[in-house]
C-alpha positions in Angstrom: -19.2 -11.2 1.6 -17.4 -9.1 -0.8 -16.1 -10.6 -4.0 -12.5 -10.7 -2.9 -11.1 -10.1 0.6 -8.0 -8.0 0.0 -6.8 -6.3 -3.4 -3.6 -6.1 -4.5 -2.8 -3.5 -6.9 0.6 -3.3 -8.2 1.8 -0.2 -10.5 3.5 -1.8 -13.6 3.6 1.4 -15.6 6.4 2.4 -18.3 7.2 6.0 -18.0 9.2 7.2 -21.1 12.1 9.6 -21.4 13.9 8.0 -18.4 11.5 9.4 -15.9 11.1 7.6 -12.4 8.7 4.4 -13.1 7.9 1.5 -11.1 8.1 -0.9 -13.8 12.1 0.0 -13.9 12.4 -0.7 -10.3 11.1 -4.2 -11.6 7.6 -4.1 -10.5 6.4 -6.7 -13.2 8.8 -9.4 -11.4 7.3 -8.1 -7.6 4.1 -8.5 -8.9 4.4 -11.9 -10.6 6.2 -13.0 -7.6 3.6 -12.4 -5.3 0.6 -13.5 -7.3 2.7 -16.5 -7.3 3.2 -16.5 -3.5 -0.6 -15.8 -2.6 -1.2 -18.9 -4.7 1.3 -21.1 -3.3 -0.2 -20.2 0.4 -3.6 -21.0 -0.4 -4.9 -17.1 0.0 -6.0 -16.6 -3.8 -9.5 -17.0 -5.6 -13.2 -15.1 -4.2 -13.8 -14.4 -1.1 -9.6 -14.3 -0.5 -7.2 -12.3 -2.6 -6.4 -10.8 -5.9 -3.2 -9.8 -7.1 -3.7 -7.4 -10.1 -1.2 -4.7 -12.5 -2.3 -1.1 -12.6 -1.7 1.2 -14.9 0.2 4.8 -13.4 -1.0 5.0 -9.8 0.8 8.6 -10.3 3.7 7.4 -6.9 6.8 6.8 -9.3 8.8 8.7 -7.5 8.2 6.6 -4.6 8.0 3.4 -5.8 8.1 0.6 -6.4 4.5 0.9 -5.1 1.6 -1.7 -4.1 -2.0 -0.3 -2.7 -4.2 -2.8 -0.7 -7.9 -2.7 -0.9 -10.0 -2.3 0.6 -8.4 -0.7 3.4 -6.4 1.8 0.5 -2.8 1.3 2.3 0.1 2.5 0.0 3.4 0.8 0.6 6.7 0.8 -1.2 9.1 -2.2 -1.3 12.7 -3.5 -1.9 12.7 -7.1 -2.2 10.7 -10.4 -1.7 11.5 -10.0 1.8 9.3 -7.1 2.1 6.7 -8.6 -0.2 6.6 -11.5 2.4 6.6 -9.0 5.1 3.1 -7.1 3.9 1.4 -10.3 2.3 1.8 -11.9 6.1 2.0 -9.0 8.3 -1.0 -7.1 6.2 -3.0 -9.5 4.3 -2.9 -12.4 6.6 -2.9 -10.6 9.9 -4.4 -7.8 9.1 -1.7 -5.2 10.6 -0.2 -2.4 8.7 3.5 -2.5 7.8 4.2 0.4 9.2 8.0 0.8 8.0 6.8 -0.1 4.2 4.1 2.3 4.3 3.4 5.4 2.4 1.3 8.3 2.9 -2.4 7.9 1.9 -3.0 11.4 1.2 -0.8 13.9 -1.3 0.8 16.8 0.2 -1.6 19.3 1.7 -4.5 16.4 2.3 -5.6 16.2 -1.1 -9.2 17.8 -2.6 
């Protein structure tokens, strides 16, 4: 069994110079509330779910963004409402959130 289930990794980066950043789309309050959230439903601790902060994930521009391990699905979000949507939809029921998602590959496929 691996150490945790599904992670949660939310960019919480500051970009200066009034550049695009997740963390002005309040990604610190997204990511606080859903740590929160996975506790309140009983899904956090080993062998369930962590909710971490990342540094830049480098998707600013898209973002907010969240990526979920291990399956390495990038979604953007709005609200709680879409929070809810990918912690029950994704983590619980294991289905991609299809409407939240983001490409997994840059432009062109990557290396």
């Amino acid at each position: 069994m691996a150490w945790y289930r599904h992670h949660l990794f939310f960019c919480t980066n500051r970009r200066e110079g009034g550049r695009a950043c997740c963390q002005e789309a309040g990604a610190g309050e997204a990511r606080a509330w859903t740590k929160a959230r996975v506790k309140e439903l009983g899904l956090a601790g080993p062998g369930k779910v962590r909710v971490n902060n990342a540094g830049c994930l480098d998707r600013c521009a898209e973002g907010p963004v969240v990526v979920v391990y291990p399956e390495g699905v990038w979604y953007t979000y709005v609200d709680q409402e879409d929070l809810e949507e990918i912690i029950q939809e994704h983590v619980v029921n294991g289905r991609v959130v299809k409407r939240l998602q983001l490409p997994s590959e840059p432009p062109g496929g990557g290396g």
